[in-house]
C-alpha positions as CSV (number, residue, x, y, z in Angstrom):
1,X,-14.0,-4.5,0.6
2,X,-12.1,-5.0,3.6
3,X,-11.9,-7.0,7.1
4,X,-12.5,-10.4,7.4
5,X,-13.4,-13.1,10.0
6,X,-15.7,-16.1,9.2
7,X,-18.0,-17.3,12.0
8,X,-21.4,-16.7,10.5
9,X,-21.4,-13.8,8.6
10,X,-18.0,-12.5,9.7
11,X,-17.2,-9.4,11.7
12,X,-15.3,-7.8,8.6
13,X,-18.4,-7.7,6.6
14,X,-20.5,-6.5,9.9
15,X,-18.5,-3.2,10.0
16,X,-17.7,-2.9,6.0
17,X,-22.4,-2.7,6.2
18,X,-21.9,-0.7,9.5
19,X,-20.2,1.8,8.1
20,X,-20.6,1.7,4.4
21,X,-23.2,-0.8,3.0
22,X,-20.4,-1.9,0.0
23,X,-17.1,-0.7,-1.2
24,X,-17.1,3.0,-0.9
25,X,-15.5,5.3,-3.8
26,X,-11.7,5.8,-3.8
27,X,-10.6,9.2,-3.7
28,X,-7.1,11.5,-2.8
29,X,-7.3,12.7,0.7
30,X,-8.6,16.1,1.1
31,X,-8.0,19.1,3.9
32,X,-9.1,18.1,7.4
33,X,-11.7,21.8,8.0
34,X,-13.1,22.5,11.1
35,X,-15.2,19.6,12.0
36,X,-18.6,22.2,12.1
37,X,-18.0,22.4,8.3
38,X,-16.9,18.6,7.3
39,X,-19.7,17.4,4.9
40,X,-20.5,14.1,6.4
41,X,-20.0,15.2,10.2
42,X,-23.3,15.8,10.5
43,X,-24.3,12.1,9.4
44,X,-21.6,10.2,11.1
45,X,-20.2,11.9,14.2
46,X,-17.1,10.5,15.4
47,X,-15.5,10.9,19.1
48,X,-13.1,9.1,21.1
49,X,-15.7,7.1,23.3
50,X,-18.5,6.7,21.0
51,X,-20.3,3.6,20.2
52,X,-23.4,2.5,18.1
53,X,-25.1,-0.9,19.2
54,X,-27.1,-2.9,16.9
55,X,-29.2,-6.1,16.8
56,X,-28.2,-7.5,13.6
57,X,-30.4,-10.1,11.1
58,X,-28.6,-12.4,7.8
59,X,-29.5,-15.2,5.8
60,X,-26.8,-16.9,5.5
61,X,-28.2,-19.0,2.5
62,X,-27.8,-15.2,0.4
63,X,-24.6,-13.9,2.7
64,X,-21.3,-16.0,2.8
65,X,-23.5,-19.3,2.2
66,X,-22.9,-22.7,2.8
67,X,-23.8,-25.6,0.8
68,X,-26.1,-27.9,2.1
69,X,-27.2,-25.2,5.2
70,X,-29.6,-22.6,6.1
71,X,-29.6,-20.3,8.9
72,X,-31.3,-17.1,9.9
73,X,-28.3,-15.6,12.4
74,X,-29.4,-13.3,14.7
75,X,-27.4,-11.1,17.5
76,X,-25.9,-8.0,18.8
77,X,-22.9,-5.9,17.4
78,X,-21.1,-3.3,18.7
79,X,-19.2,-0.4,17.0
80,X,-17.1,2.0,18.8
81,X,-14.4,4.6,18.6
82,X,-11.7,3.8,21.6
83,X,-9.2,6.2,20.3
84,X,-7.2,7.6,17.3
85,X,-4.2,6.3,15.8
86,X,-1.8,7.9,13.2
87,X,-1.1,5.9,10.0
88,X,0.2,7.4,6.9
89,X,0.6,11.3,8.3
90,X,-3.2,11.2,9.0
91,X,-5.2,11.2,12.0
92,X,-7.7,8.2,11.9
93,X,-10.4,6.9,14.6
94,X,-9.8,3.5,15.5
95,X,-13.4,1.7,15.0
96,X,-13.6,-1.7,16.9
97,X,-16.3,-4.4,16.3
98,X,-17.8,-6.5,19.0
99,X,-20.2,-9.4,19.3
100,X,-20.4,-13.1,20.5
101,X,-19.2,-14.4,17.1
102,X,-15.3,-12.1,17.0
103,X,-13.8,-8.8,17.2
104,X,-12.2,-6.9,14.7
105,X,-10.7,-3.1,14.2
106,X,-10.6,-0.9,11.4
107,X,-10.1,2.8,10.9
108,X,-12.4,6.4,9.8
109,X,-12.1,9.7,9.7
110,X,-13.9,12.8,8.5
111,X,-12.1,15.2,5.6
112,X,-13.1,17.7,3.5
113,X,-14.9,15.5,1.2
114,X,-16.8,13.2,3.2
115,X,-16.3,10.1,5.8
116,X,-13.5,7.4,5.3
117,X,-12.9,4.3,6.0
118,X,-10.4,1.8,5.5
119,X,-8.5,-1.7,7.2
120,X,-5.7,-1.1,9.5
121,X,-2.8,-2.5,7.2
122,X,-1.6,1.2,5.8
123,X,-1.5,-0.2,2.4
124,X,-5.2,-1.1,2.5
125,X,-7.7,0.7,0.1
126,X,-9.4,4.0,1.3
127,X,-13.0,4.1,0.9
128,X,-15.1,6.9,1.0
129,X,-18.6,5.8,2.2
130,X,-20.2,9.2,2.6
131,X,-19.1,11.7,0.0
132,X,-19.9,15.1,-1.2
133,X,-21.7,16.5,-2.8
134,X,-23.9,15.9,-0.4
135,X,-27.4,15.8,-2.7
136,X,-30.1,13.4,-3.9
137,X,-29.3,11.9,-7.0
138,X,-25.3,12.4,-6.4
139,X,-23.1,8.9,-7.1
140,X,-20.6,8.0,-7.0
141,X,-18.0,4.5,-7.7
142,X,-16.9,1.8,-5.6
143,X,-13.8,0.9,-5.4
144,X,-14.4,-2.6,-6.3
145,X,-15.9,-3.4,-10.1
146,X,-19.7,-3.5,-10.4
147,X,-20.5,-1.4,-7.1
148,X,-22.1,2.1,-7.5
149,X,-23.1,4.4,-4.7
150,X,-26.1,7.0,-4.8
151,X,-27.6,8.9,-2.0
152,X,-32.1,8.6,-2.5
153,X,-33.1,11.1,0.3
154,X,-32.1,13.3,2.7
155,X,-35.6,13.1,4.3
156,X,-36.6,10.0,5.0
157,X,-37.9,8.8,8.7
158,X,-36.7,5.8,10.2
159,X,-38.2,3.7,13.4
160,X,-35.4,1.4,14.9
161,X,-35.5,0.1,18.5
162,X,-33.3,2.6,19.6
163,X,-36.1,5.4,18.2
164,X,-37.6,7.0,15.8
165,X,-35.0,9.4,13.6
166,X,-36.4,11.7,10.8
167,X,-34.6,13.9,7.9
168,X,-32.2,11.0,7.3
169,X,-29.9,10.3,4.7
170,X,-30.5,7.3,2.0
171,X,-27.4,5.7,0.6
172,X,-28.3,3.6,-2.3
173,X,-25.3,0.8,-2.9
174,X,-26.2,-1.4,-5.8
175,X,-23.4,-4.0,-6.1
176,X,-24.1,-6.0,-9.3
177,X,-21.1,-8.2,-9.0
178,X,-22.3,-10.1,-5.3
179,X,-26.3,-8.9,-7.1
180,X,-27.2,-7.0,-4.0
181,X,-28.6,-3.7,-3.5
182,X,-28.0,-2.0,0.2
183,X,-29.5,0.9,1.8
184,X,-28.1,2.4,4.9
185,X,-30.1,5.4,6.3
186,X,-27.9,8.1,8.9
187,X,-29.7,10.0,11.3
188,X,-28.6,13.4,12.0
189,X,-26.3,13.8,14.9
190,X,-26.5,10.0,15.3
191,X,-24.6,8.2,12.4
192,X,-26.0,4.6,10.9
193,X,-29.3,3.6,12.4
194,X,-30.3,1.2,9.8
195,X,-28.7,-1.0,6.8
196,X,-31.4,-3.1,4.6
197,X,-29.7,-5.3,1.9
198,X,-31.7,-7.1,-0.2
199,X,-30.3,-9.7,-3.0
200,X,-33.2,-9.8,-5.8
201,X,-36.2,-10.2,-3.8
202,X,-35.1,-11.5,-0.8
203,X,-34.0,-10.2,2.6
204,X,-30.0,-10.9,2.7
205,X,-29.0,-9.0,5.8
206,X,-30.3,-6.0,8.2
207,X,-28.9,-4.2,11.0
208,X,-31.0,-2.0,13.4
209,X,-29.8,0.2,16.2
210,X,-31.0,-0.6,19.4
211,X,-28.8,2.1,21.5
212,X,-25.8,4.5,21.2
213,X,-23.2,6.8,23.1
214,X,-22.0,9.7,22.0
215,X,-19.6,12.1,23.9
């Protein structure tokens, strides 16, 4: 979907799971509303100074692989909000990725009909990760073929090492193309806690959070 760096699994693919679990659904940009009404506020709050901390888990035998190796990479990323940035007559958040293995910056911002996200090149694809209506059972396309989004539950309880979150959202990405299925789980008033993506029966990837800030 977008960003791209290639030590282990690659920081691009770290924040295209941290903040959307596959290609999110394209869509025409919609009316910025006050932010007490924007549908996926209340999943993924975004302020200048935020940041979400996770310890992060791949097999890198299903992720990226490469022939001949396996490796179970573990280690702590990073996601913030340092500022916003204009690109295209819109007001985006710059989100900046951290660890040991690179860095790497992409953009989001809440609109009327859900969260986006997209690289920083303004002619790169914008990707709606969270998207009304907000509802179990509600899906919608990736923007890549073979990826299809659908939110599960809007109740589920999640234990992480940062906590134990309850009432939150299920997004469902089943990407038949890469054969993976990915679940990331937003608390309320938190944003991503958890991504689980499994390829068949096997374990490809997780991410935890372990601690946040929000301003």
């Amino acid at each position: 979907m977008m960003l791209k760096i290639t030590m282990i699994v690659g920081a691009g693919l770290l924040i295209a799971l941290l903040l959307c679990g596959c290609s999110g659904g394209t869509s025409t940009d919609a009316p910025v509303v006050d932010t007490a009404t924007l549908p996926a506020a209340n999943w993924f709050p975004m302020k200048v100074g935020d940041s979400w901390t996770y310890d992060v888990t791949h097999d890198t035998s299903l992720i990226n692989p490469v022939p001949g190796e396996k490796l179970i990479a573990k280690y702590t990323g990073t996601i913030s909000t340092p500022s916003k940035v204009t690109q295209g007559g819109l007001s985006w958040f710059k989100v900046h990725f951290a660890a040991l293995i690179g860095g790497y910056d992409a953009l989001a911002r809440q609109d009327a009909n859900g969260l986006l996200t997209k690289d920083m090149p303004a002619a790169a694809t914008r990707e709606y990760v969270i998207k009304k209506p907000i509802i179990v059972g509600a899906t919608w396309q990736g923007a890549e073929t073979g990826a299809t989004y659908k939110i599960t539950s809007k109740t589920k309880s999640v234990t992480v090492p940062a906590g134990t979150f309850t009432n939150c959202l299920a997004v469902l990405c089943t990407d038949t193309s890469a054969g993976t299925k990915s679940t990331a789980y937003y608390a309320p008033g938190v944003g991503k806690v958890l991504v689980v993506t499994m390829k068949g029966t096997k374990l490809a990837f997780k991410l935890e959070c372990k601690s946040y800030v929000l301003k």
